[in-house]
N, C-alpha and C positions, 0 to 999 in steps of 0.2 A: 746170674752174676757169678763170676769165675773167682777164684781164693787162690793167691800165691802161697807156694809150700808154707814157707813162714809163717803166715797167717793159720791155716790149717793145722798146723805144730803147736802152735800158742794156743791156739782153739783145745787141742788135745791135750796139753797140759793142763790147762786149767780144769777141763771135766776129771780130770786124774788129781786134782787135789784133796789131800786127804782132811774130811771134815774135822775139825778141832773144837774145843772150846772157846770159840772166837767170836766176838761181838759182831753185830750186822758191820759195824764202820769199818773192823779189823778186814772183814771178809772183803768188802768193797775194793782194799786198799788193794789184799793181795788180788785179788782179780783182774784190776789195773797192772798190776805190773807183767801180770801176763798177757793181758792184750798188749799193753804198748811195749813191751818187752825193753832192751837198752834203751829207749827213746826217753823214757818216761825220766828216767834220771839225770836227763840234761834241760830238762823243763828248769825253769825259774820264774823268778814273783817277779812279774811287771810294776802293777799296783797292787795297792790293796785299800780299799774304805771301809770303815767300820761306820755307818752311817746309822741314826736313830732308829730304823727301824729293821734294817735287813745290812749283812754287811756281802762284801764283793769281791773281786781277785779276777786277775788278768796276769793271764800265762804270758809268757816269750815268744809261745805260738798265737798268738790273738786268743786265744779260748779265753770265756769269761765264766766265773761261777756265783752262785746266789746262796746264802744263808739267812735266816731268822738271825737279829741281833739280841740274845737272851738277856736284855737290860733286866728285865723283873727279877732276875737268878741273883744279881749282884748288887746285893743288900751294904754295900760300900761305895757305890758306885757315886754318892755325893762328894764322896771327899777325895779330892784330886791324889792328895800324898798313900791312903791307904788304896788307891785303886794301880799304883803302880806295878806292882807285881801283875795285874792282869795280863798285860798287853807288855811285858819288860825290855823287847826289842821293839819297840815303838821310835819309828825312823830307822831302821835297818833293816827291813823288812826285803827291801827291793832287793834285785838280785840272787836271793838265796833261792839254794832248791826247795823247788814245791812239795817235793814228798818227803823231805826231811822234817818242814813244817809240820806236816798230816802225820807225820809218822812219829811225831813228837806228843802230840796232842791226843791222839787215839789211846797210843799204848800205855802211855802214861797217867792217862787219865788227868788230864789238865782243868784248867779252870774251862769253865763253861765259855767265855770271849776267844780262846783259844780254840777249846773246839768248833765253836760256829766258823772260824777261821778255816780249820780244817776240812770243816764240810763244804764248805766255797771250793775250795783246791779240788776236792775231790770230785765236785760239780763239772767244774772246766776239767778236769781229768776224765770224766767220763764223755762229758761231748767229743774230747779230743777221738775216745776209743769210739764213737758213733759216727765219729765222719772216716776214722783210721777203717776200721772192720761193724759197718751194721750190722746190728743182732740179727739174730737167726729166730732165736728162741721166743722171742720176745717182740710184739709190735711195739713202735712210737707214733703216736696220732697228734700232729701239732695244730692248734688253735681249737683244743677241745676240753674238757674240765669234766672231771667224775661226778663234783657235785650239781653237774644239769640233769643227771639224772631224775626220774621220776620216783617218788617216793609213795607208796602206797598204803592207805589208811590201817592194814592188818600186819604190818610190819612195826615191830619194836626197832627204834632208833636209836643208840648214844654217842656221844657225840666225845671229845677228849677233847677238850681247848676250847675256850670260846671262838668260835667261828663265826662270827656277825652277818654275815650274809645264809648263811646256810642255816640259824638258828629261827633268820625272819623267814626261812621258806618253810620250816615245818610247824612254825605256828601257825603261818596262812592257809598252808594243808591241813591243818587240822590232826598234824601226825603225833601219835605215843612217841618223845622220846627223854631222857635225860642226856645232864650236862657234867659229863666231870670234867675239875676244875681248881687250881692251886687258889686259885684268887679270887673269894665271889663277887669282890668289886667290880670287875670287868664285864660283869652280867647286870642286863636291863631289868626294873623290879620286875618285870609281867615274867623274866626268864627266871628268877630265883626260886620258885618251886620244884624247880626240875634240876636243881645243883645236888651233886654229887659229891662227896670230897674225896682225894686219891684214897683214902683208907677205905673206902665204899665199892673200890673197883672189882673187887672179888667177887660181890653180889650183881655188883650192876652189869658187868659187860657178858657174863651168862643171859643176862634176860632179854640179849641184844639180839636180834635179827643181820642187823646192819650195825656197823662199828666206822664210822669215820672219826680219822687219829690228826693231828697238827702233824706236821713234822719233825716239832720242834719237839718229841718224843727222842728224838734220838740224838739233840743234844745233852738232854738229862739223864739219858739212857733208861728209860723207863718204857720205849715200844716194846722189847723183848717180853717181858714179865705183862702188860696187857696181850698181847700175843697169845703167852698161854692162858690167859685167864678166859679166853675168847671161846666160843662152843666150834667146834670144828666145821660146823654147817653155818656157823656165819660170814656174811661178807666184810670184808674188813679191809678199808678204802685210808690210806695213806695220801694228805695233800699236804702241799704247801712250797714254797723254793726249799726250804730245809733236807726234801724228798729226793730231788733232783740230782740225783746217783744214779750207777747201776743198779738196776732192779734185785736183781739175782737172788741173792742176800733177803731180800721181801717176801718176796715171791715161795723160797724155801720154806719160810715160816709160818707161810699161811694168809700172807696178805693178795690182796686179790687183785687190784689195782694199784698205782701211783697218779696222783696228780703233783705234778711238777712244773720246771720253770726250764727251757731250754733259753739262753743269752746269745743273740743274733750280732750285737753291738756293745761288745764289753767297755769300752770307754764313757758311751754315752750315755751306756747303764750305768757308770761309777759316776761321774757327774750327779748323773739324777741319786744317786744316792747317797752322796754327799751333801747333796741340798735337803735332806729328809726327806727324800720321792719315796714313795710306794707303791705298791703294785699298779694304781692308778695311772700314775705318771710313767711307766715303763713299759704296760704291756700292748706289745700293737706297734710301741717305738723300737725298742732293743729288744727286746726277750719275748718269748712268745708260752703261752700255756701248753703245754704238751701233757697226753695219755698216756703212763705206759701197762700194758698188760700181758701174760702168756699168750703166744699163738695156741690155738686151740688144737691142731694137730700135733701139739708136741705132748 
């Protein structure tokens, strides 16, 4: 595959950026503006859904993006008059630029509604840069999931988020693992012996072989700091639409994989998540599960 100058320039820029103390979201954002270079700031919000369970966003260019909707974070979230501040441009959304949005919410350190917003933007910003200039560095594997993987009896497991389907595979396997966890409501009683609580995480993600994370880690900002708490010969597997970023930023810190959500049909995706759809009802119709991981020669 051949690279016009421009592309190759931006490509060179970006390896020339000087590492900072910047959060994985910050990193993403700048990296974005070096692949899609002027482009990226004539992007605008088509739509945007905030639906019960994931929220959504649709670029000017058709790209669509996915987030986790962090309802559990917004402990106000009953009472219509103190939830206004969440969401304060609620109906004026459309039209404005997408990385003013993302750029708003990141650095500022915004409410959590706001940033799930952001990471949607940032979503359809990075598909945009995967159809603009495909990675090099980096494979995408679509219609495939890290957690089909096979988990094996002599591996310690922990797990960051309840993950209901992946918590019933390593019971069926018979695998060692724990659960951390903000909420241990959301855990079945057979799983409450294996709950964790985030003050636990120091202990527990040392003991861990394998570390699979939500992605809703990095609307809380709390993937960085499990990151380091992780033994450096562990695997440490990042899913969820929340993920569905550029890698780069991950990958630098030690994560091994992503599982993510690439958006085929961003309209049909916001419908469905308007109606409270979930992964159920969207994957295989709009959006598709995607891999991502280092090439191995690099």
């Amino acid at each position: 595959m051949f690279f016009n100058d421009a592309v190759l320039e931006r490509r060179k820029e970006m390896n020339m950026i000087v590492k900072r103390q910047e959060s994985i979201l910050e990193e993403v954002l700048n990296q974005l503006k070096v692949l899609l270079g002027e482009s990226v700031y004539e992007l605008t919000i088509e739509r945007v859904v905030i639906g019960v369970f994931f929220t959504g966003v649709k670029l000017s260019n058709g790209q669509g993006g996915i987030c986790a909707t962090p309802i559990k974070v917004m402990p106000d979230a009953v009472c219509c008059s103190s939830s206004t501040g969440r969401m304060p441009r609620a109906g004026m959304l459309k039209g404005r630029r997408a990385l003013e949005i993302a750029e708003e919410a990141i650095r500022e350190g915004d409410t959590a509604l706001k940033k799930a917003l952001s990471i949607a933007i940032l979503s359809a910003l990075s598909a945009t840069s995967w159809v603009n200039d495909p990675p090099q560095d980096y494979v995408i594997k679509r219609n495939t999931d890290p957690l089909d993987m096979v988990f094996s009896r002599d591996k310690n497991v922990a797990v960051v988020g309840a993950l209901g389907p992946l918590l019933k595979k390593l019971k069926t396997g018979e695998v060692s693992y724990r659960v951390l966890e903000m909420d241990i409501s959301t855990l079945k009683p057979e799983e409450i012996p294996y709950f964790c609580p985030p003050e636990k995480a120091a202990e527990t993600l040392p003991w861990a072989d394998i570390i699979i994370s939500t992605g809703t880690t990095l609307i809380n900002d709390s993937l960085e700091e499990l990151l380091k708490a992780a033994r450096p010969d562990a695997e440490f597997i990042v899913v969820g639409p929340s993920a569905s970023i550029l890698p780069g930023p991950l990958f630098d810190r030690g994560v091994s994989s992503v599982g993510g959500v690439l958006v085929t049909d961003a309209d049909q995706l916001l419908d469905i998540l308007g109606e409270a759809g979930a992964g159920y009802h969207f994957y295989g119709r709009c959006a598709d599960k995607i891999t991502l991981y280092p090439r191995k020669d690099n």
